[in-house]
N, C-alpha and C positions, 0 to 999 in steps of 0.2 A: 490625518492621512496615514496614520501608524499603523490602525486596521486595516489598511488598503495593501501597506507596503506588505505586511504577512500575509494576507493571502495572496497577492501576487510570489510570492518566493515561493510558498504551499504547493500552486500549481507547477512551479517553473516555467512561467511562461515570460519570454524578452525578445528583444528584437530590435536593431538600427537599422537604419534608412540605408537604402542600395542602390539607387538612382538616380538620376535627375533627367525631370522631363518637363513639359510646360504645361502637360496637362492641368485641370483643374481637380482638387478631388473635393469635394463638396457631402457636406450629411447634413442633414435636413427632417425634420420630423413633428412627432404632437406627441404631448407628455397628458395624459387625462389627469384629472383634480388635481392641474399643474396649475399658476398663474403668477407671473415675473418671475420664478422661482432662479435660482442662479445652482447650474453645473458646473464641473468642473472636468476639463477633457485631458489628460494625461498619457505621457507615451510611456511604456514597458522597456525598462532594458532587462537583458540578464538579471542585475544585481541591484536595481534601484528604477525608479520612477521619475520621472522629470513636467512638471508642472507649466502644461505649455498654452494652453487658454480657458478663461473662465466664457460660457454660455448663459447669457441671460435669456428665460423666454418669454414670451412677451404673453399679454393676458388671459389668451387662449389655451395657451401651452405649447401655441408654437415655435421655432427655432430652425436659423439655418445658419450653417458654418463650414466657411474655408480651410480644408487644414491645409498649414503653411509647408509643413516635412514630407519630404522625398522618398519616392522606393515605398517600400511594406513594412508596416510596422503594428505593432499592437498596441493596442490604447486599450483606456479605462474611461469611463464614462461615471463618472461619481455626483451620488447627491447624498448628501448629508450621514457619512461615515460608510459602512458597509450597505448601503444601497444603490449598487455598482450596474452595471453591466461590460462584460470584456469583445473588442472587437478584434480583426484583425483584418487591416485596409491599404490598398495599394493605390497608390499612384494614379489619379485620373478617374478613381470609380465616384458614383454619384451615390450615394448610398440614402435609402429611409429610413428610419426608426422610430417605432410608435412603440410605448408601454405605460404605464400606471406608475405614476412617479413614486408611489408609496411602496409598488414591489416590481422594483423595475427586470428583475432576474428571470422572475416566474412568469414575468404579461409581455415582454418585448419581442416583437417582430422587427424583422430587418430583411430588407430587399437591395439589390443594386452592389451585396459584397460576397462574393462567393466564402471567401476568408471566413467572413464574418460570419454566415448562415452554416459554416462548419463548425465555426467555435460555439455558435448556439445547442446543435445538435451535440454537441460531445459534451456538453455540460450538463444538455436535458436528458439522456440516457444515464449518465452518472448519476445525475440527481434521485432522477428516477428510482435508481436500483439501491443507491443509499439510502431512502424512504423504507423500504422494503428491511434490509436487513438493519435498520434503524429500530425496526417495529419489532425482529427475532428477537433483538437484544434484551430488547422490553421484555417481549414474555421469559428468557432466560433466567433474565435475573429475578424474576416475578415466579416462576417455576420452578429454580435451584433448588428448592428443598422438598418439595413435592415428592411423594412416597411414588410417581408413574414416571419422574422424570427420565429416570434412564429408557422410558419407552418414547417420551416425547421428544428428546433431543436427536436421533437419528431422523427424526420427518423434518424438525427445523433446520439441521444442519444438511436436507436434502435439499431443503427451498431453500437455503443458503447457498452452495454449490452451484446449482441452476442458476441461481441472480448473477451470481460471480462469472460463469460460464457465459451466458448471455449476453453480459453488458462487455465480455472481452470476444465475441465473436461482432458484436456491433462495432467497435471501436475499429475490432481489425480489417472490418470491410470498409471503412472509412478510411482509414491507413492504405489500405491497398489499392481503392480508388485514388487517392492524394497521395502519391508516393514521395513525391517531391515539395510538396506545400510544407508549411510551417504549421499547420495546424494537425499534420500529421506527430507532429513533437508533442504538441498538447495532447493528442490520445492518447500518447505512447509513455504520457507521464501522471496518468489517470490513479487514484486508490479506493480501494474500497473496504472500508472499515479497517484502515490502518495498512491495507492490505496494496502492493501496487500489481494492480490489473496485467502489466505484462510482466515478467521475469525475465532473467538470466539466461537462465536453466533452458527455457522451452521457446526464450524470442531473440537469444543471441541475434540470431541470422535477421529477423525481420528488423532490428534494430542495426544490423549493420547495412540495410539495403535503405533503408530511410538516412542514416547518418550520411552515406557517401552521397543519394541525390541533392538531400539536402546544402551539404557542404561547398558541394560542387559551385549548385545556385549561387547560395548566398556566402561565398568564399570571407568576408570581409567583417558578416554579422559575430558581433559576438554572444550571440547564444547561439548561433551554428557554431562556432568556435568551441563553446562550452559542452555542447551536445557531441560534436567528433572527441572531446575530451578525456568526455563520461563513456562514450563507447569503448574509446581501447582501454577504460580501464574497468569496465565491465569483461574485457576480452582476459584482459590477467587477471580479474578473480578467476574468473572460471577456468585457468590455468591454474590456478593455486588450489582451489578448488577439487577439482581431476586428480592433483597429485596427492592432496589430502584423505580423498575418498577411497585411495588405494587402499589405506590401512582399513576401510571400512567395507570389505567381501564378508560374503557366508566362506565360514570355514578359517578364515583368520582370526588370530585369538584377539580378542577387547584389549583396547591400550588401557594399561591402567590407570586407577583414578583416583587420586588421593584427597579426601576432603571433609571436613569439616559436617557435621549434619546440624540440625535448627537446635540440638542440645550441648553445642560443641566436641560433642565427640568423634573422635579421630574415625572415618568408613574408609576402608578399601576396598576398590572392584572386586579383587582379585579375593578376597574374603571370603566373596559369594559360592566359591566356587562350589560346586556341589546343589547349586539351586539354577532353575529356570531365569533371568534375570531379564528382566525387561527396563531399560536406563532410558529415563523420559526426557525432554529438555522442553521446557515450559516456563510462564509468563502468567499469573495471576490477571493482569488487566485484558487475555485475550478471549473472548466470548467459548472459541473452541475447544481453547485448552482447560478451561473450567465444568464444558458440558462433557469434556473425555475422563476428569477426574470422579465425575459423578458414576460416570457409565465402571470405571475401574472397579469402584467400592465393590462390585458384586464381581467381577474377574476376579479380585481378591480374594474374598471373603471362600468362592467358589476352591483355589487352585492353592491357597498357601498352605492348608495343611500337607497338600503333595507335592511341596517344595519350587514354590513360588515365591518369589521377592519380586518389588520393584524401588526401584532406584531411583527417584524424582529432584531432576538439579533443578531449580526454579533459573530464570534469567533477567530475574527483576530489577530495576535499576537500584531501589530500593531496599534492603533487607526487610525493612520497617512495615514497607506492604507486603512483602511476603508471607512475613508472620503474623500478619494480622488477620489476612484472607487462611492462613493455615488455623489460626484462633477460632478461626469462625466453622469451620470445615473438619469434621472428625475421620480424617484421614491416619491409616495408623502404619501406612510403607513409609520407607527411609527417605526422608525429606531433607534437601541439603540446596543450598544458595550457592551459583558460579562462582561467584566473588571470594566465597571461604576457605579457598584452598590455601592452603601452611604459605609461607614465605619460603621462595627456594624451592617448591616441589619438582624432585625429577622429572615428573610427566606432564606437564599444565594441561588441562585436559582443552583449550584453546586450541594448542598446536597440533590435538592427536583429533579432536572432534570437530566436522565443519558444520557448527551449528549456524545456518544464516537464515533460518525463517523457523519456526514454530509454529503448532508443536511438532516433534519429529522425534522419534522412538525407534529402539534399535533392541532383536532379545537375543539374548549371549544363552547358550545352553551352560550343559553342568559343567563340561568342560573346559569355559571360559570364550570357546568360541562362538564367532554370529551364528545362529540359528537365519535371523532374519536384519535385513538394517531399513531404515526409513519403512519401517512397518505401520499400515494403515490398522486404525483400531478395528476395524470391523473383520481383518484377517487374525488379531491375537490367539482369540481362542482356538480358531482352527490348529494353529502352529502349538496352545499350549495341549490340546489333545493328543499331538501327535509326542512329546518328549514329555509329560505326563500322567502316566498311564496306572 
């Protein structure tokens, strides 16, 4: 059941009973190249799982079952490790389920739960779209070295952005029909390739509108508890956030940056002065920020004799993969690990820079100030055309 517990935590998906009524709530169904096989039906909380009846089906693959718990709650339907299906079932519904006990995720239907037929769809769109940018990946790393790569990663990182796009405007018409359901939590806690489909930044507000109906409802649940939780303290990042981004306008000078590069020698921002400086913050393990350093080599190669630098802080949890993906990669700009700054430095670049997603690029001109901040790759040139001439 270990496997089960982590992906249930992965999703965040919990929920306690909220009611009590006499109704009956009954699920019932046919498992194909099933026969006596034994399930196991489990309820979801927040933070743990609770092991509430074993399902034996009988030789056909069929099965019918009482559930005994009250109010809405979400279960797990478990056969043998991660070959799961997740429901989410209220009080009185009569629900069906038929799938392929060998791949119960990908063949299961379900009728009779509205819950449930939501949680199906938010899963099979996600899945969906993961396939997709499952497959970019592949060719990225199968293409990395490729002498046309810098031509091929702007069409992938198109069909990237569209999947991503996509599967967050499906979610959110889902969300927006169920504004008050609990399965609007599961959309709204969706990722995609590491990535989480809603943000801070752009879904504040839609996540404060879901938390309060939510809350409202289910006043007692705690992962409604836990979700009005994570909301206000999504509300003071982006307080902290706002006030940190002050220092980051065009026209104010770059907070300095004192650090250590991949040879241990001591780099200052402020060093630069006199060069075009483009200050990257990047992750070795993220598929984009690997196909932006490809695209760099020839920004480089192009703009450094007319006084272009860039500045690339990795943010890898690791030093060890940093240097190893830099071993591998003949990158020749100033390369320097978050983690290396001196002991004691006056400026931690933590507290002056609000790095909370990657990659994200900011170019200081010769003067030291923004030229541009969270600067997209595909506008660099333009901007280095204009202050290098």
């Amino acid at each position: 059941m270990k496997k089960i517990v982590f992906i249930v935590l992965a999703f965040t998906l919990a929920c306690t009973s909220q009611s009590v009524s006499n109704e009956k709530t009954v699920i019932k169904g046919k498992f194909k190249n099933a026969s006596s096989d034994t399930l196991y039906l489990s309820v979801l909380h927040y933070d743990k799982i609770t092991d509430t009846d074993t399902i034996i089906l009988d030789p056909q693959g069929n099965f019918e079952h009482q559930i005994k718990e009250n109010g809405i709650n979400f279960y797990v339907l478990v056969y043998k490790g991660a070959n799961f299906v997740r429901l989410l079932i209220e009080k009185g519904e009569s629900i069906e389920l038929d799938a392929d006990i060998y791949n119960m995720q990908s063949t299961y239907t379900v009728k009779g739960s509205k819950g449930s037929q939501l949680i199906k769809s938010i899963e099979s769109k996600t899945a969906k779209a993961t396939a997709v940018v499952d497959s970019l990946t592949k060719i990225v790393n199968q293409k990395k070295d490729a002498p046309d790569y810098s031509t091929i990663f702007p069409v992938l990182d198109s069909v990237y952005k569209k999947t991503f796009n996509t599967l967050k405007e499906d979610l959110k018409a889902i969300v927006k029909e169920n504004i008050s359901s609990l399965a609007s939590v599961v959309a709204m806690s969706q990722s995609l390739s590491g990535m989480s489909v809603f943000n801070r930044k752009d879904d504040l507000e839609l996540f404060a509108v879901v938390n309060d109906s939510v809350y409202k409802k289910y006043l007692d649940n705690s992962f409604a508890v836990y979700f009005y939780n994570m909301v206000q303290e999504l509300k003071m990042k982006e307080k902290e956030k706002n006030d940190k981004e002050q220092k980051l306008k065009p026209g104010l000078t770059a907070p300095e940056i004192i650090i250590f590069d991949k040879n241990k020698k001591l780099i200052n921002l402020s060093s630069l002065k006199g060069k075009v400086v483009l200050l990257k913050f990047w992750d070795s393990h993220c598929p984009i920020c690997k196909g932006e350093n490809i695209q760099l080599k020839e920004v480089y190669a192009k703009y450094k004799s007319k006084g272009f630098e860039i500045m690339a802080i990795s943010v890898d949890p690791e030093r060890k993969e940093w240097i190893d993906y830099l071993s591998a990669n003949a990158f020749t700009w100033l390369q320097c690990w978050l983690y290396d700054e001196p002991q004691n430095t006056p400026s931690p670049i933590t507290a002056n820079y609000y790095v909370e997603e990657i990659p994200v690029a900011h170019l200081i001109g010769k003067d030291g100030k923004f030229i541009a901040t969270r600067i997209k790759m595909e506008n660099i040139e333009k901007e280095l055309e204009k202050y290098l001439k």
